[in-house]
LUMBA-42479 format. One record per residue (C-alpha): y, x, z; residue in one letter. Coordinates in steps of 0.02 Angstrom, whole numbers, padded with zeros to 5 digits, always signed. Layout:
N
YXZa...
# end
This chain:
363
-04361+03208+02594x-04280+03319+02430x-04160+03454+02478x-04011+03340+02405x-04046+03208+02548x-04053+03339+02686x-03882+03392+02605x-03786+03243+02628x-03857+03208+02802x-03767+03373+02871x-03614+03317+02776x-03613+03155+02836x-03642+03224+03017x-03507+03341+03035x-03379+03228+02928x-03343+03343+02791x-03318+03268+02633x-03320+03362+02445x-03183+03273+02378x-03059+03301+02515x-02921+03406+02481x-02928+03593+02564x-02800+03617+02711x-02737+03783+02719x-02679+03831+02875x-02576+04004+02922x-02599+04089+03034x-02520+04062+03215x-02339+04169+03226x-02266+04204+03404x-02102+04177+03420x-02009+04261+03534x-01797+04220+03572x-01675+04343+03532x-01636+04446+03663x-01426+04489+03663x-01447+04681+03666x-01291+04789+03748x-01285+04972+03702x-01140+05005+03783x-01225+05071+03949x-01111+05156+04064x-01149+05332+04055x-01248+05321+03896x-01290+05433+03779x-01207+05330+03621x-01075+05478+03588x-00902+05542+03678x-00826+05434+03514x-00902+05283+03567x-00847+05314+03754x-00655+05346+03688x-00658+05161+03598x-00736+05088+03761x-00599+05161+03851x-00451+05101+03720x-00540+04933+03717x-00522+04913+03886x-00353+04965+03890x-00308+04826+03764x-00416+04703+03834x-00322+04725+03993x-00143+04715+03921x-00206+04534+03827x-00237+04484+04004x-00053+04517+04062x+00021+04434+03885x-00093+04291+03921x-00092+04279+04107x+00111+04300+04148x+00110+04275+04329x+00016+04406+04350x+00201+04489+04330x+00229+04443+04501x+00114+04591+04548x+00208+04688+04458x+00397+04623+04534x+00311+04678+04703x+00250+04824+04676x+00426+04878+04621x+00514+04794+04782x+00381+04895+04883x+00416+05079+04783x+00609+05034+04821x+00603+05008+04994x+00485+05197+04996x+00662+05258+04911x+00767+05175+05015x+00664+05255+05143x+00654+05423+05085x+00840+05419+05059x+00874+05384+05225x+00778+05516+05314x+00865+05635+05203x+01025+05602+05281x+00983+05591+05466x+00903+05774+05406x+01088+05841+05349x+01220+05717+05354x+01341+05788+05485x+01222+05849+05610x+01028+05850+05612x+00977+05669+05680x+00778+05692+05673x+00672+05851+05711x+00517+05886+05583x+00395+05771+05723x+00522+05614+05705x+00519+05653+05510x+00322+05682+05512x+00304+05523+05604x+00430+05397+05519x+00360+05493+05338x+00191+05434+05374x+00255+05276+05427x+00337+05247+05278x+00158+05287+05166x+00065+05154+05271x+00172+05035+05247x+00187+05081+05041x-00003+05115+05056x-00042+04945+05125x+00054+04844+05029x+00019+04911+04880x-00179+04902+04929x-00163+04680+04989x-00066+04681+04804x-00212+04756+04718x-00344+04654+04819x-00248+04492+04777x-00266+04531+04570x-00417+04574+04591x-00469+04422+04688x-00356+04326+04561x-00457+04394+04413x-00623+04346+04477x-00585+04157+04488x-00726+04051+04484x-00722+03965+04297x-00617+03846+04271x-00501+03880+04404x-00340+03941+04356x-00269+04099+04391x-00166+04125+04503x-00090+04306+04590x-00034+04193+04750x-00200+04097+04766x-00296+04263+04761x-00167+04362+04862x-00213+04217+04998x-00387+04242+04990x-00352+04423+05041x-00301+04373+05218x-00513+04402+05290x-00492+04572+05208x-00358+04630+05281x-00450+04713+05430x-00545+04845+05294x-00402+04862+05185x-00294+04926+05342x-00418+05035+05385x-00429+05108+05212x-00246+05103+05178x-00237+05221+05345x-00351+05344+05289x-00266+05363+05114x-00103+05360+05209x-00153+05518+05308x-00210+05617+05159x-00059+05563+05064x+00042+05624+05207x-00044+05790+05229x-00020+05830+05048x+00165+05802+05066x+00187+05906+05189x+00087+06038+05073x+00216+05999+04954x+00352+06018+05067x+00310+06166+05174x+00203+06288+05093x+00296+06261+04918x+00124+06265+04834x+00200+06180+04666x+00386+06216+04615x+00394+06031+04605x+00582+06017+04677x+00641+06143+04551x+00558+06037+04406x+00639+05877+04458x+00801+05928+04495x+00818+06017+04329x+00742+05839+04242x+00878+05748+04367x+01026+05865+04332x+00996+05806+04118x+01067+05659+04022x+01055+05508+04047x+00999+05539+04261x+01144+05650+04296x+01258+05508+04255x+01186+05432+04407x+01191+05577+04514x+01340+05641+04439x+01435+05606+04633x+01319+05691+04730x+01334+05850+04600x+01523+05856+04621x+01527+05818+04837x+01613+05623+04759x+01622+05498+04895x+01561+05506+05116x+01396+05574+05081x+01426+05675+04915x+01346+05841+04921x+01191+05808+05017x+01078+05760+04876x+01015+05611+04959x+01002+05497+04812x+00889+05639+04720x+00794+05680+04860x+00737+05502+04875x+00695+05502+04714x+00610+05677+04718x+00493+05631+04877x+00468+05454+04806x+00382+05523+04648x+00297+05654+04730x+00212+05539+04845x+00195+05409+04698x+00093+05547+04613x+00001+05586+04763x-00047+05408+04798x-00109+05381+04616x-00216+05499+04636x-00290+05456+04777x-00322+05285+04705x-00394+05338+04544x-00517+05462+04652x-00562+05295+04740x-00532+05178+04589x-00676+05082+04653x-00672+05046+04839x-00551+04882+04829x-00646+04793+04733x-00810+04819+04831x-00722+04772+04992x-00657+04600+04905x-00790+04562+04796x-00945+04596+04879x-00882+04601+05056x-00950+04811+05075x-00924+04901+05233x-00796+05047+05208x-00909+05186+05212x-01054+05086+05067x-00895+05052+04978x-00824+05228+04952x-01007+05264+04931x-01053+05167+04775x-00871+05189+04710x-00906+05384+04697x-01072+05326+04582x-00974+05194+04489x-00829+05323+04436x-00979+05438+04375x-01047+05310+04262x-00881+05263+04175x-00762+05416+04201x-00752+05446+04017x-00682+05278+04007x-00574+05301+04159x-00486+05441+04088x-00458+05385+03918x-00346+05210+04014x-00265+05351+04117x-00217+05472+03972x-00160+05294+03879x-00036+05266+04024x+00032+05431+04034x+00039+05443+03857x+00174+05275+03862x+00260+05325+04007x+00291+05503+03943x+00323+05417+03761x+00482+05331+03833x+00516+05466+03956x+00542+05570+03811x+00689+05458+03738x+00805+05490+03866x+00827+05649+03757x+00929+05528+03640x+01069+05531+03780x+01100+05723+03733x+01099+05698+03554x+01213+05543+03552x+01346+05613+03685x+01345+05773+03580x+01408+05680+03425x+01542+05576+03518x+01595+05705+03632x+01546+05880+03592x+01704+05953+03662x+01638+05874+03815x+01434+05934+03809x+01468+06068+03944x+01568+06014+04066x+01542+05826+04025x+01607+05692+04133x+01540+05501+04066x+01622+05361+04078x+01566+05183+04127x+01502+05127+03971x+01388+05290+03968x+01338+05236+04170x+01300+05089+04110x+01200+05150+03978x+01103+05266+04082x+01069+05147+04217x+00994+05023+04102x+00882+05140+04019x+00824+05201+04219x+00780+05029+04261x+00689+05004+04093x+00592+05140+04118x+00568+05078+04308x+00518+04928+04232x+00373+04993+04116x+00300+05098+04252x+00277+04931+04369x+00227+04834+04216x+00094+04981+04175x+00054+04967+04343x-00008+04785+04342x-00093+04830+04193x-00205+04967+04268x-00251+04849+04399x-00325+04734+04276x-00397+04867+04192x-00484+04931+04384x-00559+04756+04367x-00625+04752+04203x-00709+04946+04241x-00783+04897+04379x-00854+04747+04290x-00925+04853+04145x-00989+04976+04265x-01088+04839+04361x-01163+04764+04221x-01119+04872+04062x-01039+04754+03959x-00833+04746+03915x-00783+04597+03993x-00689+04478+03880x-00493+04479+03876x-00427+04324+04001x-00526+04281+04137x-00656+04400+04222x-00780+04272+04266x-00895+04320+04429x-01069+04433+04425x-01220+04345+04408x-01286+04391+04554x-01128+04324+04665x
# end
């Protein structure tokens, strides 16, 4: 048998052929999906510049909720109803303090003044619970402030016992306020309420006008009604977290205050930067009731010292009060939504989208 034979007997075996064409093959790839990456991790180190955006994106994604979402308004209609009954309040225990004869010792006052911050504290608190729950909708559903304020009623038993523990510090710092005159916060506000365009509101009280003129109770309700509107924001943005974490994931008061402490420290950059935003606005159009001053010195500059406005100027003034009342309330729903959507980026470290804040994947 010749070498050639022995040749084509192998070929034959193992089917390879001479005149077949060569396949080429590459070799084998792995191919692995994109993975979406997110470097916005709360607490990161990606730069104090990228933190600030964060925080005005937020801000902005939060007010596109209200534009988009107007119902939510109704949280906002409430909240104001509840900060004018704390005036109404406040106004009244003023004058059963001085109005012909003392009617209520500093006990009666303690007691009815921290009954008065529950009741603001608490409502306020079931308000907040029912955006929040409203916000986390299942998708789909629509929202709805009144559907999620209903589904606050199995929470109220935590959210009392919060809103009592915030309403005893509140309390205790007014009385700090009050008593040991640690911040010359009366001065500050009367001088603010004695100015254009508020002392055209006051303007009776100033001059002893009318049965109760003289005892300064319409500024005094509005004096102790800021003070413990301060005082209660700050407790709430030292505690930004603990509502949602009793709503949304059902957290026993003490775990909730717990992890809210260690959310705040992953996203306080951001926090601030939606609080200085707010103040920022409010001051903004706080700032134009200077215009009052300048406009009344032009039409009446014979009258700038010893002025006495008429009703077109009351008018005027009282307009631009409840516009400004307005805006606060309206700010107010606003940094509610925006509680939401930080407590969403600090659980998963992503911006939630403007609209709907749909539920965490592990709910």
């Amino acid at each position: 048998m010749t070498f050639t034979r022995i040749s084509e007997i192998i070929h034959e075996r193992l089917g390879w052929c001479p005149n077949t064409p060569a396949l080429h093959t590459s070799p084998a790839v792995l191919v692995v999906p994109n993975e979406t990456t997110n470097p916005s991790q709360p607490g990161g180190a990606d730069g104090g510049s990228g933190r600030i955006f964060r925080g005005i994106n937020l801000t902005l994604g939060s007010t596109k909720t209200l534009v988009r979402n107007k119902q939510l308004l109704w949280f906002s209609l409430l909240t104001g109803i509840v900060m004018t009954c704390l005036f109404i309040t406040q106004y009244g225990l003023h004058l059963m303090e001085v109005y012909l004869y003392p009617a209520i010792d500093f006990p009666r006052w303690l007691i009815l003044t921290f009954a008065a911050e529950l009741t603001t504290v608490f409502c306020v608190i079931v308000l907040l619970a029912g955006l929040v729950m409203s916000l986390s909708a299942k998708e789909g559903d629509p929202v709805s402030f009144r559907k999620g304020l209903i589904r606050t009623k199995k929470y109220l038993r935590p959210l009392a016992d919060w809103s009592v523990v915030l309403a005893l510090v509140g309390t205790l710092l007014l009385i700090a306020v009050r008593i040991l005159e640690i911040l010359p916060i009366n001065m500050l506000l009367h001088s603010v309420f004695a100015q254009f365009p508020f002392g055209f509101i006051l303007l009776p009280e100033y001059f002893s006008i009318g049965p109760i003129g003289g005892t300064f109770a319409i500024e005094y309700g509005l004096t102790y009604t800021l003070i413990l509107s301060v005082i209660n924001v700050l407790l709430f943005v030292l505690t930004l977290f603990v509502v949602p974490l009793l709503v949304l994931e059902n957290k026993h008061l003490q775990e909730a205050v717990a992890e809210s402490v260690s959310l705040i420290k992953k996203v306080w950059v951001e926090m601030i930067i939606c609080i200085l935003i707010f103040g920022l606005i409010l001051s903004m159009v706080s700032m134009m009731s200077l215009l009052f001053r300048v406009v009344y010195g032009y039409v009446a500059p014979d009258m700038l010292l010893f002025w006495y406005p008429g009703d077109l100027w009351i008018a005027a003034a009282m307009l631009f009060m409840l516009a400004l009342c307005g805006l606060a309330v309206v700010i107010s729903t606003i940094a509610g939504i925006t509680v939401v959507n930080l407590y969403r980026y600090g659980k998963t470290g992503r911006i939630p989208a403007t609209g709907r804040i749909g539920k965490l994947p592990a709910e």
